[in-house]
N, C-alpha and C positions, 0 to 999 in steps of 0.2 A: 504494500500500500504506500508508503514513504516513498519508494523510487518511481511509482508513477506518481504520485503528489509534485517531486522534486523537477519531475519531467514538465509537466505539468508549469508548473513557476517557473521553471527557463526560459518558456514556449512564450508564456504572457510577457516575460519583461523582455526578451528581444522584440517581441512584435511592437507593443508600447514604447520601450524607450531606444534601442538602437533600431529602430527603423529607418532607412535612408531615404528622402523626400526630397521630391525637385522643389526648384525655388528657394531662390536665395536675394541677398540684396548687398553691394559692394561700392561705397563712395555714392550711394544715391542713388545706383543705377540697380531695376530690377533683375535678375538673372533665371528664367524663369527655368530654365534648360540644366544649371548648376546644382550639386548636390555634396555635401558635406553630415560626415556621420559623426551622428553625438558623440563618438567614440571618440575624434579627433579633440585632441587639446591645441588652442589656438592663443596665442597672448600676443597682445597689441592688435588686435583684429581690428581698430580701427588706421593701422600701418599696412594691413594687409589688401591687396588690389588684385580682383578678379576678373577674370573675363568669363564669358558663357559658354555651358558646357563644361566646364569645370567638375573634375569628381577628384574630392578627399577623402579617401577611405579610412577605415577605422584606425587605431591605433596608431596615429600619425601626427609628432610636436612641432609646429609652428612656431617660430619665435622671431615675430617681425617686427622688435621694436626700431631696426634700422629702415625698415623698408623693407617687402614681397612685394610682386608681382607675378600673376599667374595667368598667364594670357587664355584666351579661345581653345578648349578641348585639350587643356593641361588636365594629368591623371595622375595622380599620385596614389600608389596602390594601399600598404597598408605598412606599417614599423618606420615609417619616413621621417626624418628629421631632420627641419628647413632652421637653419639659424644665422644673424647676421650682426650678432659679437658672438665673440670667446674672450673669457677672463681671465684664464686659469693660468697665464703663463703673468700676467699682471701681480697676480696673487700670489704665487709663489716668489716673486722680485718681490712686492711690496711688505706679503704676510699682514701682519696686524693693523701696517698703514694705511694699508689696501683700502679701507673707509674712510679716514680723514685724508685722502692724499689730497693736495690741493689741485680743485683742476673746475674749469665750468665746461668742460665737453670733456665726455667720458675718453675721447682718441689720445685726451694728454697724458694718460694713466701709460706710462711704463710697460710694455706686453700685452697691449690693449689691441685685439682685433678687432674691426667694424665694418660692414658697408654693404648695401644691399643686394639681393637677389633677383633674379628677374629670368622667368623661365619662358621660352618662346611656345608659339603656339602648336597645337596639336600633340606634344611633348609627353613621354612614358616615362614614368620612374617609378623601377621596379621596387622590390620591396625587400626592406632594411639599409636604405640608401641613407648616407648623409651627404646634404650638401651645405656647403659652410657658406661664412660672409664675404662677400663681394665674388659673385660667381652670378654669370650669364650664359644661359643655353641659348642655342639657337634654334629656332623653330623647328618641330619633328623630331627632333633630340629621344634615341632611349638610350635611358641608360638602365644598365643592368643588374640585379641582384644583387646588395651588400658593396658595391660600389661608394666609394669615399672622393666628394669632386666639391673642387676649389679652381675657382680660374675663368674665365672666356673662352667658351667652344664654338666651333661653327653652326648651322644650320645643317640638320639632318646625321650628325655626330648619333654613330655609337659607341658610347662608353662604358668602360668596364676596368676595374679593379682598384685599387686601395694605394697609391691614388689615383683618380680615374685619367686615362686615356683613351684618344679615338683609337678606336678598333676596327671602324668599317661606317659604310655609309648605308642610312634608315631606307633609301630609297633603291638601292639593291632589291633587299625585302621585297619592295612595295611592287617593284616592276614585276615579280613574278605573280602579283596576286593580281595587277593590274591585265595582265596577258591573259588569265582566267575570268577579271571582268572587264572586258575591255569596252563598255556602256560608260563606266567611272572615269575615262583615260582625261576626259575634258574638264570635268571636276577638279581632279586633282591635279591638273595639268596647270588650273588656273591659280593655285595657292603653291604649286610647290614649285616651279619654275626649273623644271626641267633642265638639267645639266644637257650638254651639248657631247 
């Protein structure tokens, strides 16, 4: 009786509380197509800038006090973590000073990382990714599995390892699925500009 009970109360609070729903709202603007799951923890969500389309799966930290941006059919699957300071190398130089250090912007701090993110459109990041502060993907961007990325990468970049490097290009991929639908070739033709 107890393990159907217990089954039971799982069923209810996934369906009620992690349930994931279109509709979102980013700087004013509706997102009606965008979907973020309770699961995600998100901080400075008013630093945080979305485009439609957008999915943030569950268990994925946000930490956009520097500035995010997540453009049109950006996907971040689930264990993701976007951040843009790190302190920890500040705090070990400063230790105890670390709080009173005199400074009115946090970049003056001694070991102080900062600067924002900003991920291009239609963009994969697989899952248990970190991407740190001041790092720019370029649109179509996957990156892959437990992947650690810091830096400026191109458009249609795939990345992969610790720390990440291109590996190969998203649109490889795309061409063979595109030759299976080849009705989509002008769709995509028009967003992703076609290498020569």
């Amino acid at each position: 009786m107890r393990a159907w009970f217990n089954r039971l109360r799982r069923r209810a609070v996934r369906a009620l509380l992690y349930r994931v729903v279109f509709g979102e709202r980013s700087q004013g603007r509706a997102l009606p197509n965008t979907r973020i799951s309770p699961a995600a923890c998100i901080e400075h969500e008013e630093r945080l800038t979305l485009g439609d389309h957008v999915f943030i799966g569950p268990f994925n930290f946000i930490e956009a006090s520097g500035g995010i941006t997540l453009d049109d059919g950006v996907q971040l699957t689930s264990h993701v973590s976007i951040v843009t300071h790190s302190s920890h190398r500040a705090m070990r130089l400063l230790r105890e000073r670390y709080v009173a250090w005199p400074t009115s912007h946090e970049a003056a701090r001694p070991g102080w990382i900062a600067g924002p993110v900003h991920i291009g459109a239609w963009s994969f990041i697989g899952p248990q990714v970190l991407i740190e502060a001041d790092t720019r993907l370029g649109r179509g961007t996957i990156v892959c599995a437990g992947s650690q990325v810091r830096g400026e990468f191109p458009d249609f970049a795939v990345l992969d390892g610790r720390p990440a490097r291109v590996v190969g290009d998203a649109r490889d991929g795309d061409d063979k699925l595109l030759a299976q639908y080849p009705e989509l070739l002008a769709a995509y033709a028009a967003w992703a500009a076609r290498r020569q």
